[in-house]
C-alpha positions as a Python dict, from the first residue, in 0.01 Angstrom:
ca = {
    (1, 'X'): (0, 0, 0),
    (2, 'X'): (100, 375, 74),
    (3, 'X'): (-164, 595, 255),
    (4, 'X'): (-153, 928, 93),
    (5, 'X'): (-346, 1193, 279),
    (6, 'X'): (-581, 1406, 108),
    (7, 'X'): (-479, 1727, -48),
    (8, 'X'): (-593, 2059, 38),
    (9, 'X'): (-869, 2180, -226),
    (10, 'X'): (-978, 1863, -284),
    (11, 'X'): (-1238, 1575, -203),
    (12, 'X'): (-1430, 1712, 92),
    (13, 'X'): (-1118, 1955, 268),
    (14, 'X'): (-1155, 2317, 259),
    (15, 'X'): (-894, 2438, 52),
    (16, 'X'): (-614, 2610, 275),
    (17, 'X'): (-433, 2890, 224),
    (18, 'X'): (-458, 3312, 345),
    (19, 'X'): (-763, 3353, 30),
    (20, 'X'): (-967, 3101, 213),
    (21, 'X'): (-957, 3257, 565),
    (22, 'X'): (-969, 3630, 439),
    (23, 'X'): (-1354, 3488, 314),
    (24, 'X'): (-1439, 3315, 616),
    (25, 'X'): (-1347, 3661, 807),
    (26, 'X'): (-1561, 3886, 613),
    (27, 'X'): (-1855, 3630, 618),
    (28, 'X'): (-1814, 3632, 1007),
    (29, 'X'): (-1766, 3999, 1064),
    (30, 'X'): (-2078, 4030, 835),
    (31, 'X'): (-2285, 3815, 1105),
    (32, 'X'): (-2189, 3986, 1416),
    (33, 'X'): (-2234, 4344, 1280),
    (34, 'X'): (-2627, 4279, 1192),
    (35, 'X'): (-2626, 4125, 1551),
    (36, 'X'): (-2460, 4446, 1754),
    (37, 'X'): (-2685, 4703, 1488),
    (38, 'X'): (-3041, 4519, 1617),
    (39, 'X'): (-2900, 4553, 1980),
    (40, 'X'): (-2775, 4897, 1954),
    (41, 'X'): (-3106, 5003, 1802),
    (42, 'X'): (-3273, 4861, 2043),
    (43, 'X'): (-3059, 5041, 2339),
    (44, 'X'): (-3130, 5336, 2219),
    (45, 'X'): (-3480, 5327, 2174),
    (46, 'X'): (-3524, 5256, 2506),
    (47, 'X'): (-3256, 5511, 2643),
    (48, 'X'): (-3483, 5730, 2420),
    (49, 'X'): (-3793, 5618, 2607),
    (50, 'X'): (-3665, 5661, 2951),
    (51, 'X'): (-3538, 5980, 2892),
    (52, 'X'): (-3843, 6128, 2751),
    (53, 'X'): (-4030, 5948, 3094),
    (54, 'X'): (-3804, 6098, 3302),
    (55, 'X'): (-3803, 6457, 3137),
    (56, 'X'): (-4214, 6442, 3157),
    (57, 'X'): (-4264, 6357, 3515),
    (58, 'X'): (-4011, 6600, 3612),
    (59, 'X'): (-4187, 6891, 3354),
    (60, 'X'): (-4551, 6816, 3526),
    (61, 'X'): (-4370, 6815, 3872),
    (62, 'X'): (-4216, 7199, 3827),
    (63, 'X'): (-4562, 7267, 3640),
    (64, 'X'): (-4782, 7150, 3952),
    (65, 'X'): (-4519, 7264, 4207),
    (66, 'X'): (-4508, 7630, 4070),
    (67, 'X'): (-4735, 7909, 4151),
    (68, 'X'): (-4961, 8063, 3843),
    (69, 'X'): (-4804, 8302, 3656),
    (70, 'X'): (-5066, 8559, 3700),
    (71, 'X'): (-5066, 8526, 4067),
    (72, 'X'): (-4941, 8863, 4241),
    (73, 'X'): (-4662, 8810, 4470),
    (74, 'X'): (-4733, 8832, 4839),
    (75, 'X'): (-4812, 9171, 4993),
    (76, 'X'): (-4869, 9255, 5340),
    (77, 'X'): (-5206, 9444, 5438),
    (78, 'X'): (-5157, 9808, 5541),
    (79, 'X'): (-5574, 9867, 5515),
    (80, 'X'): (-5611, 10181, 5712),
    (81, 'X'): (-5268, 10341, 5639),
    (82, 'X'): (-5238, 10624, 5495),
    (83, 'X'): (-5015, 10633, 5173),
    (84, 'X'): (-4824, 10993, 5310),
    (85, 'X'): (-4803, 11137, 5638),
    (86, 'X'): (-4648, 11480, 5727),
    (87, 'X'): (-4614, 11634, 6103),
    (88, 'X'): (-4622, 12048, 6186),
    (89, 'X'): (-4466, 12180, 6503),
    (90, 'X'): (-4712, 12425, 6661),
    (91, 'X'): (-4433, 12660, 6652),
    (92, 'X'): (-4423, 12656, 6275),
    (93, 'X'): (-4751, 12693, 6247),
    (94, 'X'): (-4827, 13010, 6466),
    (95, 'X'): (-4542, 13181, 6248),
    (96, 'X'): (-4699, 13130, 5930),
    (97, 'X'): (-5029, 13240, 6114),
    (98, 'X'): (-4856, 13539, 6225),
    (99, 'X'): (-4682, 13633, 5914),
    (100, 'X'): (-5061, 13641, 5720),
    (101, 'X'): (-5175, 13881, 6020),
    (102, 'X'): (-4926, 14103, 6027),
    (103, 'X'): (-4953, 14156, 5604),
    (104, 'X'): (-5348, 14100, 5626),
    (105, 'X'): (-5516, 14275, 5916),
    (106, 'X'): (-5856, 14127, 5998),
    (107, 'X'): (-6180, 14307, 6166),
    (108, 'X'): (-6449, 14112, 6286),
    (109, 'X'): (-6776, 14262, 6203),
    (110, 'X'): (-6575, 14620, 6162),
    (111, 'X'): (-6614, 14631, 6526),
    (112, 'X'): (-6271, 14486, 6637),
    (113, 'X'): (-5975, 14369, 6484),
    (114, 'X'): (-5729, 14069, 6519),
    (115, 'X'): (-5441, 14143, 6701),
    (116, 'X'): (-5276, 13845, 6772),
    (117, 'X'): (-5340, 13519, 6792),
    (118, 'X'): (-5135, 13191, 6914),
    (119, 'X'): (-5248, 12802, 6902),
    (120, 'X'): (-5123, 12555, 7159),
    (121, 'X'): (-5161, 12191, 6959),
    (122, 'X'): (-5291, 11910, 7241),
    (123, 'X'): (-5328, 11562, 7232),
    (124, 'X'): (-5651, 11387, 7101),
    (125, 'X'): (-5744, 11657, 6785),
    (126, 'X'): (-5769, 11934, 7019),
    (127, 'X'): (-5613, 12320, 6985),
    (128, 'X'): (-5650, 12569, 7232),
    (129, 'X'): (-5649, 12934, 7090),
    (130, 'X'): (-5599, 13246, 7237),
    (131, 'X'): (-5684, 13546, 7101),
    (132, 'X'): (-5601, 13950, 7110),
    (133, 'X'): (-5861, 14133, 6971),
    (134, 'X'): (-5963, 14513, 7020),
    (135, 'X'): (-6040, 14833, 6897),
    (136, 'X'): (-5925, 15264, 6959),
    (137, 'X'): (-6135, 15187, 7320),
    (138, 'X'): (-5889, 14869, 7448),
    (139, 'X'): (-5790, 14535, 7391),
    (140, 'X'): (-5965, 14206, 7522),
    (141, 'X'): (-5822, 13849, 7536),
    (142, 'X'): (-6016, 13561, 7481),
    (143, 'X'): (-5905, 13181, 7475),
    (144, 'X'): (-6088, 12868, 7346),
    (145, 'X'): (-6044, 12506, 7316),
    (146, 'X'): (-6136, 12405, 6949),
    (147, 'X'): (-6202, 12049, 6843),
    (148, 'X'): (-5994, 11969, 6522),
    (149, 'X'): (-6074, 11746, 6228),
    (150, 'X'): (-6072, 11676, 5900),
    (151, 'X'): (-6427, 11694, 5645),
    (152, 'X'): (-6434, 11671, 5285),
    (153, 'X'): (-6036, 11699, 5243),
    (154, 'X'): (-6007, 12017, 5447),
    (155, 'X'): (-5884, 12093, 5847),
    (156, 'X'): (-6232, 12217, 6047),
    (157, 'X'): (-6203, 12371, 6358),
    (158, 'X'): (-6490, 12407, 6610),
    (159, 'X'): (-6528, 12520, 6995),
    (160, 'X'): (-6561, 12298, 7263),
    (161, 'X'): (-6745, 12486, 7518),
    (162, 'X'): (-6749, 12888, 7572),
    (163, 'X'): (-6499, 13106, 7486),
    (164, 'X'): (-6362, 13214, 7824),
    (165, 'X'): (-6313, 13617, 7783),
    (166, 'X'): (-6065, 13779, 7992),
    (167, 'X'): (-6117, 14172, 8154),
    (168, 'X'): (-6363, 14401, 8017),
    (169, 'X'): (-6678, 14381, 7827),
    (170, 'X'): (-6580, 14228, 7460),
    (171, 'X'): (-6833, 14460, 7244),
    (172, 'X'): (-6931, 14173, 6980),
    (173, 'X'): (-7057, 13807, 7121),
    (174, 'X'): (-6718, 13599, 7196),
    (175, 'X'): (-6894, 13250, 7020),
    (176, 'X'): (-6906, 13511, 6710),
    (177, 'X'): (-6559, 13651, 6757),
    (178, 'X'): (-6390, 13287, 6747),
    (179, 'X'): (-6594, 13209, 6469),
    (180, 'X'): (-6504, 13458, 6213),
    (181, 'X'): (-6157, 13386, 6355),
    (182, 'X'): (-6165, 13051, 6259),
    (183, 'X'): (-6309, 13136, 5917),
    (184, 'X'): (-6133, 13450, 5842),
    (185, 'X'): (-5752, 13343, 5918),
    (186, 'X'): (-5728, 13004, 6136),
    (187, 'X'): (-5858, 12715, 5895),
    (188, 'X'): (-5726, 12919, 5560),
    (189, 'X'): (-5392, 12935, 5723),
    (190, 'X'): (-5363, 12584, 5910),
    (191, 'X'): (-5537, 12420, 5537),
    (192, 'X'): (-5287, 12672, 5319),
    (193, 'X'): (-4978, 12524, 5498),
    (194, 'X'): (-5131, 12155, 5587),
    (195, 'X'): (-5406, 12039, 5376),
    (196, 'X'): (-5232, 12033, 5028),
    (197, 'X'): (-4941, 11824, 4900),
    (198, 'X'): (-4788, 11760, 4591),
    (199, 'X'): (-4527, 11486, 4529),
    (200, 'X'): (-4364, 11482, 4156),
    (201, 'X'): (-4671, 11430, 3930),
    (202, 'X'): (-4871, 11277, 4217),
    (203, 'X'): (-5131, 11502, 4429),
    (204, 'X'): (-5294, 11382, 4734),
    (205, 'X'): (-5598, 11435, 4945),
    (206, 'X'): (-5642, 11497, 5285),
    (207, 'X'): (-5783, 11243, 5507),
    (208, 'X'): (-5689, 11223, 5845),
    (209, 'X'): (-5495, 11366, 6150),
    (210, 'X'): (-5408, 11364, 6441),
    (211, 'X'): (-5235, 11576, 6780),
    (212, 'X'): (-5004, 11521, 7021),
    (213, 'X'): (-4858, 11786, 7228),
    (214, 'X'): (-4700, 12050, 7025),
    (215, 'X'): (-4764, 11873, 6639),
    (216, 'X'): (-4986, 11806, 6448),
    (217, 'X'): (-5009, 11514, 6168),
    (218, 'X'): (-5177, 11508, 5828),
    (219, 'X'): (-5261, 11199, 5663),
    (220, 'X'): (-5308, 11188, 5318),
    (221, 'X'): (-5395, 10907, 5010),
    (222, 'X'): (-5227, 10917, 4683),
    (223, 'X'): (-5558, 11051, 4411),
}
């Protein structure tokens, strides 16, 4: 008896043939592409999550590390300084005293009159002043040492010790001859040429000097 192997399609063999694999092959790829979807979903919700971790901790660490935005920058302390400062040579100021005299002639008490005056600037707010004064009878000199100083945004001066008058008999008291000196044409002068400055739209007061030999500084703060 002849032993006749089974055909393809029939009994319990697959059927052959390019139909029969082309169905196998999309049932397959159908398989592995629900597989590699649930994976890849997965991947990326965790990528997601690690990212978003990663882009906290390093948004709180900036946020701590940083200064407040309202927080002035640093600024170092000048307490004390004055915002201007401006320095007069003596020379400059005896010209400008000068100048007034000669278009402005001064008598003191109608008894004598100015003739000429000169300030030597010294150190520690002191001025010496000497001073020409006389009348039709004669001249006198006189010479003082004034303290200097600043009240109420305006340059004082005032004598230390007694006017030391030269020859002669001075016909009015020398402590009243400095002082209408000083009134009359030294502090108007010295404050018309010091004691006021004016930078752009910004004025300033007068608050402080100070002398060294031959100047004289003004300090002043922005109002």
């Amino acid at each position: 008896m002849n032993y006749r192997p089974p055909r393809p399609g029939r009994g319990n063999l697959p059927p052959t043939g390019p139909s029969n694999y082309n169905v196998l092959g999309v049932h397959m790829s159908g398989k592995k592409s629900k597989g590699f979807s649930w994976l890849g979903g997965c991947g990326f919700l965790l990528l997601g999550s690690l990212i978003g971790i990663v882009g906290i901790t390093l948004l709180a660490f900036f946020w701590l590390s940083s200064p407040v935005s309202n927080q002035p920058l640093p600024r170092r302390d000048f307490t004390g300084t004055a915002d201007v400062a401006a320095t007069a040579s003596e020379p400059y100021l005896n010209s400008a005293i000068t100048r007034y005299l000669k278009a402005n002639p001064i008598s003191l008490s109608g008894i004598v009159n100015i003739k000429d005056i000169t300030l030597q600037i010294q150190p520690e707010q002191q001025i010496a002043v000497a001073l020409r004064v006389g009348n039709d009878l004669g001249d006198f000199n006189l010479t003082v040492t004034e303290a200097v100083a600043v009240q109420n945004g305006k340059i004082v001066l005032k004598p230390v010790g007694q006017p030391q008058v030269g020859k002669g008999n001075l016909p009015i008291p020398a402590d009243q001859v400095v002082a209408l000196a000083n009134t009359l044409l030294i502090e108007p002068e010295i404050n018309r040429n010091l004691a006021q400055i004016q930078v752009a739209t910004y004025k300033f007061r007068l608050v402080d000097l100070t002398t060294a030999a031959g100047l004289i500084t003004v300090k002043f703060n922005a109002q």
